[in-house]
C-alpha positions as CSV (number, residue, x, y, z in Angstrom):
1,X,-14.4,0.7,-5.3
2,X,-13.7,-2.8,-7.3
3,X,-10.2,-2.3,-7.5
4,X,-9.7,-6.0,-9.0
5,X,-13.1,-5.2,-11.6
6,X,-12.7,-7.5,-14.6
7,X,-9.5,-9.9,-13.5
8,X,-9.3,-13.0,-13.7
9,X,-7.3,-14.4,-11.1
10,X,-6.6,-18.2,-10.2
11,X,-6.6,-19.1,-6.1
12,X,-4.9,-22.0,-5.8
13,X,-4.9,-23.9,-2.1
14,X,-2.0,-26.1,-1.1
15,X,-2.4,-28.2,2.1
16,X,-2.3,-26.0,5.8
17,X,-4.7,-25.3,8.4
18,X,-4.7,-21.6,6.6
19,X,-7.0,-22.6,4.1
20,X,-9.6,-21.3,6.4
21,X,-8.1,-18.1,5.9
22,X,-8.8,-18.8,2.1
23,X,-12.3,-18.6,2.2
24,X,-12.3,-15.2,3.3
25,X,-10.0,-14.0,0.5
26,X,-11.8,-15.5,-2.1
27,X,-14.5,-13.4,-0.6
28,X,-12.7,-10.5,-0.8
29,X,-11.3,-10.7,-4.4
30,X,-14.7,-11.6,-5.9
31,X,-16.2,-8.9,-3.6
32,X,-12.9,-6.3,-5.5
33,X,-14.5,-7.0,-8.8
34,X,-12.6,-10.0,-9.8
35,X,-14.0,-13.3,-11.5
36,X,-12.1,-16.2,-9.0
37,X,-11.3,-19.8,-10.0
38,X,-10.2,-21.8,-7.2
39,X,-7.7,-25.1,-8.0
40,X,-7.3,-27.0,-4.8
41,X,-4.8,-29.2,-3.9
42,X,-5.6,-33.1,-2.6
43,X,-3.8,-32.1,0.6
44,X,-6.0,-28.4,0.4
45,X,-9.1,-30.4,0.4
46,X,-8.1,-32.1,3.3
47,X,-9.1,-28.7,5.0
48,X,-11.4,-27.0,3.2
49,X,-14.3,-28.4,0.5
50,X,-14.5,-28.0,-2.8
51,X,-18.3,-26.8,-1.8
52,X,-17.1,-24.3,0.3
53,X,-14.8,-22.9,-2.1
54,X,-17.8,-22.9,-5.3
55,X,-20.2,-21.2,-3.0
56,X,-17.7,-18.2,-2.2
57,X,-15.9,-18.0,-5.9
58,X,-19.5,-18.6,-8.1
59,X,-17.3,-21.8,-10.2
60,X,-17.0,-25.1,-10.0
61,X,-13.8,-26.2,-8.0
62,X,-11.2,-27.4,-10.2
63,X,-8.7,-30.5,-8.2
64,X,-7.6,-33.0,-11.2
65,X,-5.8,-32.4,-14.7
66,X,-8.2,-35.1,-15.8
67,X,-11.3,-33.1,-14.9
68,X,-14.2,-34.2,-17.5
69,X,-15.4,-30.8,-17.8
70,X,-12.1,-29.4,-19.4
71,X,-12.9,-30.7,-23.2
72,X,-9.0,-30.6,-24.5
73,X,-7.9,-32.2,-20.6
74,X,-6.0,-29.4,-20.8
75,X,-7.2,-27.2,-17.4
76,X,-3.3,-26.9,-16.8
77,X,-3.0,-24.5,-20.0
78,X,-7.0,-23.1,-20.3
79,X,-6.4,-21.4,-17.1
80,X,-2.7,-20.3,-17.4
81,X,-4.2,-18.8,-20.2
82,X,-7.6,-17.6,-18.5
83,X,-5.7,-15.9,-15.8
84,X,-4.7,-12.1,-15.0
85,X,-2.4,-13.9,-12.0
86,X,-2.3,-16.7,-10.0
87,X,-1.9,-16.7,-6.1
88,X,-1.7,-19.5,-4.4
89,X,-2.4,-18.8,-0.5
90,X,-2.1,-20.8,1.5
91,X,1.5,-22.2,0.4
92,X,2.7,-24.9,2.0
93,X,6.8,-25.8,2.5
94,X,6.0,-28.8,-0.2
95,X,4.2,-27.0,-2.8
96,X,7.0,-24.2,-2.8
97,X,9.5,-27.0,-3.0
98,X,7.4,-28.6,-6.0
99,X,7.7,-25.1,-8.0
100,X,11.8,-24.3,-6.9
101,X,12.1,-28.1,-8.6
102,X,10.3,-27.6,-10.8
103,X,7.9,-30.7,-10.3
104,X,4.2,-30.8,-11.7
105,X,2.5,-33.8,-9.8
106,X,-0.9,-32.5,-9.7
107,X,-2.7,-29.6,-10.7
108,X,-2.0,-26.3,-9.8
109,X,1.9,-27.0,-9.6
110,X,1.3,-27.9,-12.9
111,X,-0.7,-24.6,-13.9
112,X,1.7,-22.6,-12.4
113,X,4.7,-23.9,-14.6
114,X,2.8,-23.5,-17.4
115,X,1.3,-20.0,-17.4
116,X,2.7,-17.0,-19.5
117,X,5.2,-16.1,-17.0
118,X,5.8,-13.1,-19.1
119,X,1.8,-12.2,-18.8
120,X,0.5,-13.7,-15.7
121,X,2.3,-13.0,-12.6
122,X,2.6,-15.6,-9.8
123,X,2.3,-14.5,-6.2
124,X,3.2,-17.5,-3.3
125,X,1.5,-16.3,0.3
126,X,3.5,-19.1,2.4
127,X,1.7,-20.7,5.6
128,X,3.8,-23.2,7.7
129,X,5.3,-23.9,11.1
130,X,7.9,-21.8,12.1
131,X,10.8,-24.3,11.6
132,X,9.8,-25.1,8.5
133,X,9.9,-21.7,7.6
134,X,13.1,-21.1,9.1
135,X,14.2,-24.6,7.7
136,X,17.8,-23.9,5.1
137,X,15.6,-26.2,2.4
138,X,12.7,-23.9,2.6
139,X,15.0,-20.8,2.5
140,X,16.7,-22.0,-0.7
141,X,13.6,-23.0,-2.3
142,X,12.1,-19.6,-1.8
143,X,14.9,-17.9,-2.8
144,X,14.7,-19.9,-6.0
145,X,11.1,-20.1,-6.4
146,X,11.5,-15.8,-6.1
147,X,14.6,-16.1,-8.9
148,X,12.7,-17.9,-11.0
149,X,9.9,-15.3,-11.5
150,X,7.2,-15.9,-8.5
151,X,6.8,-12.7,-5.8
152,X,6.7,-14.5,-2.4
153,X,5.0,-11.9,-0.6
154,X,6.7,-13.3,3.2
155,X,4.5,-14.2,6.1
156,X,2.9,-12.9,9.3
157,X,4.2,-13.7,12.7
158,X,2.1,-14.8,15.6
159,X,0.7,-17.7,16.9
160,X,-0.1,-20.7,14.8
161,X,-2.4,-23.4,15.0
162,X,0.7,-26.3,16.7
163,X,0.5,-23.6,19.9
164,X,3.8,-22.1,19.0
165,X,4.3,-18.4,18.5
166,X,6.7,-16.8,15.3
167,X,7.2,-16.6,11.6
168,X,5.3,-18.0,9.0
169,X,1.7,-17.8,9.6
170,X,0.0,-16.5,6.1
171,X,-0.8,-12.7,5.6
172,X,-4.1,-11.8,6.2
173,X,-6.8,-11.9,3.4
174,X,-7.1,-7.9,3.1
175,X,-3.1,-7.9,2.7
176,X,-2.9,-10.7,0.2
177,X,-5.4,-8.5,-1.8
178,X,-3.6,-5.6,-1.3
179,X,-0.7,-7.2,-3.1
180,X,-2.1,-8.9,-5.7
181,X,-3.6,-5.0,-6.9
182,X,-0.1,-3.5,-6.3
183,X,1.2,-6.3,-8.4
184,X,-1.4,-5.4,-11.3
185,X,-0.6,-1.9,-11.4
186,X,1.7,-0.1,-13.8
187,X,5.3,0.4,-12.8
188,X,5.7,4.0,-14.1
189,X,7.6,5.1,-11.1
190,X,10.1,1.6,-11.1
191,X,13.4,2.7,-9.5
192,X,12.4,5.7,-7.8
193,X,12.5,6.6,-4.2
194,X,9.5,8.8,-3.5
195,X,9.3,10.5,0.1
196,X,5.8,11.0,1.2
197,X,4.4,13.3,4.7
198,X,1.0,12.6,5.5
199,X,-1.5,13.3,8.7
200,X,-1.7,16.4,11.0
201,X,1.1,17.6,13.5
202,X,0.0,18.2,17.2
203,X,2.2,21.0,18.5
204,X,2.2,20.6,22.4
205,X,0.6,23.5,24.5
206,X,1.6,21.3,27.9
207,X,1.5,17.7,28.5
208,X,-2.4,17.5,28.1
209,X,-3.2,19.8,25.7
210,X,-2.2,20.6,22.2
211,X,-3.4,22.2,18.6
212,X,-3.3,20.6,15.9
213,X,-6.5,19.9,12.5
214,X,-8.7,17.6,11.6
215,X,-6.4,15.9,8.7
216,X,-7.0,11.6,9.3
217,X,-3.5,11.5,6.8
218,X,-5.8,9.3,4.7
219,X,-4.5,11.2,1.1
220,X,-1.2,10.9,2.1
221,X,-1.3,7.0,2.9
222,X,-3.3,6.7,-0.2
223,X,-0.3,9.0,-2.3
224,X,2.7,6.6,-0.7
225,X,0.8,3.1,-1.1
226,X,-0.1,4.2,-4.8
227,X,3.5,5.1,-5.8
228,X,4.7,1.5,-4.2
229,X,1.9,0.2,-5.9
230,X,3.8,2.2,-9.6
231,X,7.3,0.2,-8.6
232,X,8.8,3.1,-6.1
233,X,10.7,2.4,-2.9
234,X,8.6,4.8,-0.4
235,X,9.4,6.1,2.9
236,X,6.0,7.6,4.8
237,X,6.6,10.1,7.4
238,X,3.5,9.9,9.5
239,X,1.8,12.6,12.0
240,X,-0.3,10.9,14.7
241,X,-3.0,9.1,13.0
242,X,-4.5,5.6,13.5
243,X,-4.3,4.7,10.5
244,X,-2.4,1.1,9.0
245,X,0.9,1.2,6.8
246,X,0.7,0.5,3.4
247,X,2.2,-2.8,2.6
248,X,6.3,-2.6,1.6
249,X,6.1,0.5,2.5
250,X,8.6,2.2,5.6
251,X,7.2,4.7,8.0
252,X,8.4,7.1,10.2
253,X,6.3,8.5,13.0
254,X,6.5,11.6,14.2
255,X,4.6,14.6,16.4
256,X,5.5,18.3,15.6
257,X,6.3,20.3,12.8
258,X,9.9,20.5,13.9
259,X,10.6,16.3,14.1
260,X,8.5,16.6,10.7
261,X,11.2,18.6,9.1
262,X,14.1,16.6,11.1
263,X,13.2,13.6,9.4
264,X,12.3,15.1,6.0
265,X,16.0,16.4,5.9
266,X,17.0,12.7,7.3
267,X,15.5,11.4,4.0
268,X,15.0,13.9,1.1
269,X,19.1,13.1,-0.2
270,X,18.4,9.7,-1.0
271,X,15.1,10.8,-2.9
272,X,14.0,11.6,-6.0
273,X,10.8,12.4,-5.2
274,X,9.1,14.4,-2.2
275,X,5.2,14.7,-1.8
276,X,4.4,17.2,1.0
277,X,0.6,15.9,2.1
278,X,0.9,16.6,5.3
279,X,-1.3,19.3,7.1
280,X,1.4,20.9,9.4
281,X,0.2,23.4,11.7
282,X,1.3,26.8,10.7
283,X,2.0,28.0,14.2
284,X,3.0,26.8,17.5
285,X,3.0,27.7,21.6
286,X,6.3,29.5,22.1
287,X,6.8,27.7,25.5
288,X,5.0,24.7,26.0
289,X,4.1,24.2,30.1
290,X,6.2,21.2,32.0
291,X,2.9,20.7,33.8
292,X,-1.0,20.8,33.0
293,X,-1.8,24.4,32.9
294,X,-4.4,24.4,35.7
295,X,-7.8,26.2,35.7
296,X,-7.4,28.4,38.9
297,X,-10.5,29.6,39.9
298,X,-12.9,31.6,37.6
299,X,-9.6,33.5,36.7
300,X,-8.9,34.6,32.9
301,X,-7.3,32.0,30.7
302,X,-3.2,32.1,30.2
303,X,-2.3,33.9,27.4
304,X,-0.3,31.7,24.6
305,X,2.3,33.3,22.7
306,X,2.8,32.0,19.2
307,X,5.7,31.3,17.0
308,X,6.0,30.3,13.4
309,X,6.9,26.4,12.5
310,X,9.1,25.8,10.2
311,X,7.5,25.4,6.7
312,X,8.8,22.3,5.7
313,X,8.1,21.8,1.6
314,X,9.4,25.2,1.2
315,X,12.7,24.4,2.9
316,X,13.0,21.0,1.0
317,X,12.5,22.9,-2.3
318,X,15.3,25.6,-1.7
319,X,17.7,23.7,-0.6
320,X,20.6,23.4,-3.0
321,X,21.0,21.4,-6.2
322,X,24.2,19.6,-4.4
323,X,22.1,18.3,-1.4
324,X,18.4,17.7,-3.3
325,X,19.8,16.3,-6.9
326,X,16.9,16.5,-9.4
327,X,14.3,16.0,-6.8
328,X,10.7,16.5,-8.1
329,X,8.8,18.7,-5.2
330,X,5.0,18.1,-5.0
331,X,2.6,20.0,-2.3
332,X,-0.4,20.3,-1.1
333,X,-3.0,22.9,-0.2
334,X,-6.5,22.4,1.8
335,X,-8.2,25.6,0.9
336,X,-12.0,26.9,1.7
337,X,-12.7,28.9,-1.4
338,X,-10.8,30.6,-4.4
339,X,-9.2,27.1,-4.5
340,X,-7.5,27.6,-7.9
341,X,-6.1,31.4,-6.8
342,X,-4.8,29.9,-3.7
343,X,-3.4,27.2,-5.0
344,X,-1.2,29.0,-7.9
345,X,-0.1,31.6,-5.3
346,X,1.2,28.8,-3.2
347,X,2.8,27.0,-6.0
348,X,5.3,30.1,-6.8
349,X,5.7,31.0,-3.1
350,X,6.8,27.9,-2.2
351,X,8.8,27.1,-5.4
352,X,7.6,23.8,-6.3
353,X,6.5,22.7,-9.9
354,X,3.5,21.0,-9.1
355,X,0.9,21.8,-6.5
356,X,-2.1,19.6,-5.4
357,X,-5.7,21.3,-4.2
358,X,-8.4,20.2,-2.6
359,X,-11.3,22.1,-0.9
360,X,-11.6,21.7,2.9
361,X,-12.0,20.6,5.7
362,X,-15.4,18.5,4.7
363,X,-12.7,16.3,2.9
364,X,-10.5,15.7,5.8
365,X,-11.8,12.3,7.0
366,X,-13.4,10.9,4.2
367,X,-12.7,8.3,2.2
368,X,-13.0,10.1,-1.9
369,X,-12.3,13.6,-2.6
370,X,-11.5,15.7,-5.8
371,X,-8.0,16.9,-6.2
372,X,-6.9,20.2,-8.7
373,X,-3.2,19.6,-10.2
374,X,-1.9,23.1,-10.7
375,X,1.9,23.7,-12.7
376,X,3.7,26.5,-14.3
377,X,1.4,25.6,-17.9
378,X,-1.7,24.1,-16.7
379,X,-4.5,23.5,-13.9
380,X,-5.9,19.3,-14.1
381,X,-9.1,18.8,-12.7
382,X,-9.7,14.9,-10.9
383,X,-13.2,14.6,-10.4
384,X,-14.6,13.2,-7.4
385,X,-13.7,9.5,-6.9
386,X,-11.7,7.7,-3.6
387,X,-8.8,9.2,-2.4
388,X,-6.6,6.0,-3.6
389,X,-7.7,5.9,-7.2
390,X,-6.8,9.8,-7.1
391,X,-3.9,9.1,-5.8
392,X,-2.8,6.5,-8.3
393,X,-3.9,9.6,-11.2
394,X,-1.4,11.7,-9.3
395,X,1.1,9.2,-9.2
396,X,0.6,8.9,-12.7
397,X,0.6,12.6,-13.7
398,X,3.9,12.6,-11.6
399,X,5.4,10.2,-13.6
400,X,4.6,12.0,-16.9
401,X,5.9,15.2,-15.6
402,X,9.2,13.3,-15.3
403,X,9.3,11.7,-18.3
404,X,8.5,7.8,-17.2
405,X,5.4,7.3,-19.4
C-alpha cells in the first residue's frame, strides 16, 4: 500500500551523525509512493553525499540558493511551492534555533520560512546530544519553532553516537513516516476522544494454560492509529498481542475479559467515542487452578465448568446518559456465514448504532480484509483492501454519522 502515492515531500538534512538514518527514510517515503527532493545542509553533507542522497530519492541534490539549475535562482520558493510538506530529519540544535529566529542563512532554513505555511506543513525530527536537547535555549527554541507553526515530532531515547545513553536521538525512519502520513490525513475527528479495544483476551484455565482466539488485534490498532491519524486523542486498550503502538497514541494492556471491562469503564466518561474491536472470549473457566493441572496417569481429563464474561460493548452502551454523555458506540462482529443477518441481530441486541462485520477467522492475522458497516437505515460494503486504509473509511463513516464532515 503507497500510503504517500503522489506527494511531494521535501527531506531536508541539517548537520548530525543521524543523517545516516536519512538515507533509509528517503527509502521509505519514495518506496510509500512519494516523489522525494532532498536539500542538504553544508554541515548535512559533512555526513552524508549528495550522491548518496540522488541515488536513493531519483533527483539531483539540491545545497545552494544559487544552484544554476533553478532558472529564476529561486529554489527557496519553487520547492516551498513544489511541496506537499517538508521534514527535515535529522534536525540539529542550530537549525531549530535558525527557524525559532527566524534566520535564513542557507537553503533549506530559507525554504522552510518561505513555504505556504497555510498549505505545506513542516515537520522538525530533532537529533542531538542529550544536553543539548535538555539545554533551556533548545527548549525555548522548540517551543517557539512548535508556536510558530512546525510539528516537532520529539525524539527517541537510547544511546547515541558520543557513548552516552538518553533523550534526543532522532525517531526511527518507519516512525518519521508514520507521522508525516498522520500529518497528511484529514482531521475529521479533531477534538474527539475515541476509545478503542483491540486483540484477543486469554481467560486463564491455570497458570499454564488458557483459552482464548486467533485475533492478532491488527483491525483494532489499525481503527485507533487511523482516528489519531483524523485529529482524535485515542486511548488503545490492548489484549495480549505483539504488536507495536501507534504513534501518539496511549495504551493500556490488559489479559481477561474482566480487566477488559475494568478499564473500559476507567475510560469510556472522558470519551466521546468507543470502538469495541476486540475479540473477547465469550466464556471463561469458573475456577482457574493455583497450580498446573497435571496429567495423572491415563486418567480422564478434569472437567471445566464455564461461566459467562461480561460482555463489555453491551455494558458500555447501556450505561446511563449521565455517565456516557453522547458517546457514539461502535462494535464488531467476526462471523462465519450469514454475515449481514448476524450482524443486524447483533447491532439491536447489543444496542449500538453502528455495527462493523467481517467474515472469519481467515481474516484474523492478515494484513487487508473487507469490512460490512451495518446501522439502523443502511448496510456499507468496504471492499477488500488493508486493514488500515479500511480503517481510515470507518473513521471516516464515523465521522459523518456524527456530523464532522
Amino acid at each position: 500500500m503507497k500510503e504517500l502515492d503522489g506527494k511531494h515531500i521535501v527531506l531536508g538534512l541539517s548537520g548530525g551523525i543521524a543523517c545516516y538514518k536519512s538515507a533509509e527514510l528517503c527509502r521509505l517515503l519514495v518506496q510509500a509512493g512519494a516523489d522525494v527532493q532532498v536539500v542538504l545542509t553544508d554541515a548535512a553533507a559533512q555526513f552524508i553525499t549528495p550522491v548518496t542522497m540522488q541515488a536513493l530519492s531519483g533527483h539531483p541534490v539540491v545545497t545552494s540558493q544559487w544552484d544554476a539549475r533553478e532558472p529564476n535562482a529561486m529554489a527557496h520558493i519553487n520547492l516551498g511551492r513544489w511541496a506537499d510538506a517538508i521534514v527535515v530529519a535529522p534536525a540539529s540544535a542550530d537549525f531549530i534555533a535558525q527557524l525559532a529566529h527566524g534566520r535564513a542563512g542557507e537553503l533549506l532554513a530559507l525554504l522552510c520560512l518561505a513555504r505556504p505555511a497555510e498549505r505545506v506543513p513542516l515537520l522538525l525530527a530533532p537529533a542531538m546530544n542529550r544536553e543539548m536537547w535538555a539545554h533551556p535555549a533548545t527548549r525555548r527554541n522548540v517551543a517557539q519553532a512548535a508556536a510558530d507553526g512546525a510539528a516537532v515530532l520529539g525524539v527517541g531515547q537510547g544511546e547515541q553516537a558520543c557513548g552516552e545513553v538518553g533523550d534526543g536521538r532522532m525517531l526511527e525512519p518507519d516512525e518519521i513516516v508514520e507521522e508525516l502520513v498522520a500529518c497528511l490525513q484529514p482531521k475529521v475527528l479533531r477534538g474527539q476522544r475515541v476509545l478503542v479495544t483491540a486483540g484477543p483476551t486469554f481467560e486463564p484455565i491455570d497458570p499454564i494454560r488458557g483459552i482464548t482466539n486467533h485475533s492478532s488485534g491488527k483491525m483494532g490498532f489499525a481503527v485507533a492509529r487511523a482516528a489519531r491519524e483524523a485529529g482524535a486523542e485515542v486511548t488503545l486498550v490492548a489484549g495480549p498481542v505483539h504488536l507495536r503502538t501507534p504513534r501518539s497514541v496511549r495504551r493500556v494492556d490488559v489479559q481477561t475479559a474482566q480487566q477488559m471491562l475494568d478499564a473500559v469503564l476507567a475510560e469510556v466518561e472522558t470519551a466521546s467515542v468507543f470502538i469495541a474491536a476486540a475479540a473477547v472470549a465469550d466464556w471463561r473457566p469458573a475456577q482457574a487452578a493455583e497450580r498446573k493441572l497435571k496429567k495423572e496417569g491415563s486418567g480422564p481429563p478434569p472437567a471445566l465448568a464455564f461461566v459467562e464474561n461480561p460482555d463489555i460493548l453491551a455494558t458500555v452502551a447501556a450505561l446511563p446518559r449521565a455517565r456516557r454523555g453522547e458517546l457514539y458506540c461502535v462494535g464488531f462482529a467476526a462471523e462465519s456465514h450469514d454475515l449481514l443477518a448476524h450482524a443486524q441481530a447483533k447491532r439491536l441486541r447489543k444496542g449500538v448504532p453502528l455495527l462493523v462485520g467481517n467474515i472469519g477467522p481467515d481474516t484474523f492475522g492478515r494484513d487487508d480484509n473487507a469490512l460490512l458497516l451495518v446501522d439502523e437505515r443502511e448496510a456499507v460494503e468496504l471492499p477488500p483492501a488493508p486493514k488500515i486504509a479500511l480503517a481510515r473509511q470507518l473513521v471516516g463513516e464515523i465521522a459523518r454519522r456524527l456530523g464532522h464532515v
